[in-house]
N, C-alpha and C positions, 0 to 999 in steps of 0.2 A: 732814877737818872739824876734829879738834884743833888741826892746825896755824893752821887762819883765826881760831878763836878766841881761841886763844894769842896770834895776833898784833893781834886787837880788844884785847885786853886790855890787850896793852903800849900800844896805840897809847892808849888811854883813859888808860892810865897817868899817859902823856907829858904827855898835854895837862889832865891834871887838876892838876900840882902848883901850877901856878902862878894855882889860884883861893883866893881870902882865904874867912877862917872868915867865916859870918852870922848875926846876932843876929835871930831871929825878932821878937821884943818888937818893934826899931826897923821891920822888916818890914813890919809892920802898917800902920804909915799910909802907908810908901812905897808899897806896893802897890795904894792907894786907885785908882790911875792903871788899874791891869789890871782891876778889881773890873767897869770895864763890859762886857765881855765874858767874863772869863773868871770873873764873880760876886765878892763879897767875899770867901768864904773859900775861893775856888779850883775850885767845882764851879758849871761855868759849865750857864744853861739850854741857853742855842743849842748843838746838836746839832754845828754847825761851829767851836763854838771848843773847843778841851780843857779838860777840869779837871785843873787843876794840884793841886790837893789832894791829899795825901800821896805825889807822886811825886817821886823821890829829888832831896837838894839837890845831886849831882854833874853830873845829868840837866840838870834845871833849868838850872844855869848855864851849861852847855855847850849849850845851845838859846839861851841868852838871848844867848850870847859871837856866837854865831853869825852870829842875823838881825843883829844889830847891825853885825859885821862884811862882813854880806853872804855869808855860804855858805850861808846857807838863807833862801831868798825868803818872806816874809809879808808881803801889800799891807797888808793891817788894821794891822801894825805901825809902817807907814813913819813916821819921826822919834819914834817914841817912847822908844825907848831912846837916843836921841842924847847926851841930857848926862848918865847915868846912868854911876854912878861903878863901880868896881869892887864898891867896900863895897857899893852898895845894889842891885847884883845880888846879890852875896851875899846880902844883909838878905833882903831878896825871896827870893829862891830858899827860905833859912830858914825863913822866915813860912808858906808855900806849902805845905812839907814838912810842916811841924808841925802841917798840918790834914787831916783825914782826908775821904778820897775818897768820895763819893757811889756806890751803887753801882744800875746800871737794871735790866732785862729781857731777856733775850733771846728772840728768836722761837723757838718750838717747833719749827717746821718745819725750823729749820736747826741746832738744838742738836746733833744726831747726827753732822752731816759737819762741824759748826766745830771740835768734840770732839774727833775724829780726826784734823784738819788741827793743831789745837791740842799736841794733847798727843802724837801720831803722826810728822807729816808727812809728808811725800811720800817715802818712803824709795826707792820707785822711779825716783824724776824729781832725788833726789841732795839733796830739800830737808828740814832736820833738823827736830824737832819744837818749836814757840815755846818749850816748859817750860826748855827747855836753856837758856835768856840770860832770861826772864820770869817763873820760877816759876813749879810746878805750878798755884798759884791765883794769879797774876799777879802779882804783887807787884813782880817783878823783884827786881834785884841792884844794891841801891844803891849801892854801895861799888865796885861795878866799872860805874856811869854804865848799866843797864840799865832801861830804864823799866817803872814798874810801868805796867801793861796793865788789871787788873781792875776795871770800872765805869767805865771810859771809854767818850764816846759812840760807838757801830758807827759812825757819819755818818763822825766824825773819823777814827778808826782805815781807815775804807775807803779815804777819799781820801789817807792815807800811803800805805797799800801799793800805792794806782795810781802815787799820783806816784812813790817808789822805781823799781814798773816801769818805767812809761815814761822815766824818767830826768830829772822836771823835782822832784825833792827826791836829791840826792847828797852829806849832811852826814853819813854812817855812816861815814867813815874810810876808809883806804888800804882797808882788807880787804873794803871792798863787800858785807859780811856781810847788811842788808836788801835793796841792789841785788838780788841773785843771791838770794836768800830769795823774794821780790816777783815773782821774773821768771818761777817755778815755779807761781804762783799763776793762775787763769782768774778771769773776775769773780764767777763762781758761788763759786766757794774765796775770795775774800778777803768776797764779802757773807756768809758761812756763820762766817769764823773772826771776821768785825771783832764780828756779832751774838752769837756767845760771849764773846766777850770782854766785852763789855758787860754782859753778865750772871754774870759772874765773879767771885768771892769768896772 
């Protein structure tokens, strides 16, 4: 398992030098454009779009580089980042970062086994526990492009770890680190871990 992450790492590396620093301040109005979905300061209401609010700016850009590019499909996004420059990804990503995440609820009923999936994992089925790449309270690891997780909607969080399974989101890098995470998971384990996480702080 060292070896995969070792190798996330580097690969996150690689691909992270070559994004420009973001001025939060200029952020602000560029980001007017996302504010309908994913709210003004990044903590969207709809359950199906993310809040971006206080998730790291290495994250961020490399989601944005992405759909833009085409390796990670989002129909709601089509042509919006079209003329968007390097800077004002950046700016953006910046902006996003600098505001703090809303945080929901999670259901009782599943607190116990999203817990265990959370901070456990399936050590018998070979899958490691979220805390290792996410932080114990979610936070992630911004500086190594790991996304903070805590207070984001279950809604959202469910429908990644399907698509990772099923294989129609594959933007995690050579090392397939959520592919093969996702693939361990039943839909009862990812509705139990995406509803702790939501509730996570």
């Amino acid at each position: 398992m060292n070896k995969i992450l070792v190798s996330l790492l580097l690969t996150l590396g690689i691909t992270g030098l070559a994004h420009a620093a973001g001025d939060a301040t200029a952020g602000q109005s560029k980001a007017a454009v996302c504010g309908a979905c994913h709210g003004p300061d990044g903590n969207s209401a709809a359950p199906n779009f993310p809040k971006l609010a206080g998730q790291g700016e290495r994250y961020l850009q490399k989601q944005i580089h992405d759909i833009k590019e085409g390796r990670r499909t989002v129909l709601e996004m089509t042509g919006i980042l079209d003329n968007m420059s390097e800077q004002d990804i950046a700016d953006i990503a910046a902006y996003f970062a600098s505001q703090k995440m809303s945080v929901g609820a999670a259901d009782p009923a599943l607190v116990k086994r999203g817990e265990e999936l959370f901070r456990g994992g399936k050590l018998e089925d070979g899958m490691p526990a979220c805390t290792g790449c996410h932080s114990p309270n979610g936070a992630g690891i911004a500086a190594a492009g790991f996304p903070h997780l805590g207070g984001q909607h279950a809604t959202y969080i469910a429908k990644q770890l399907t698509d990772f399974r099923e294989g129609n989101r594959t933007n995690d890098g050579d090392a397939k680190i959520m592919r093969m995470i996702a693939a361990k998971l039943s839909n009862k384990d990812i509705a139990a871990v995406s509803s702790y996480v939501q509730g996570l702080h």
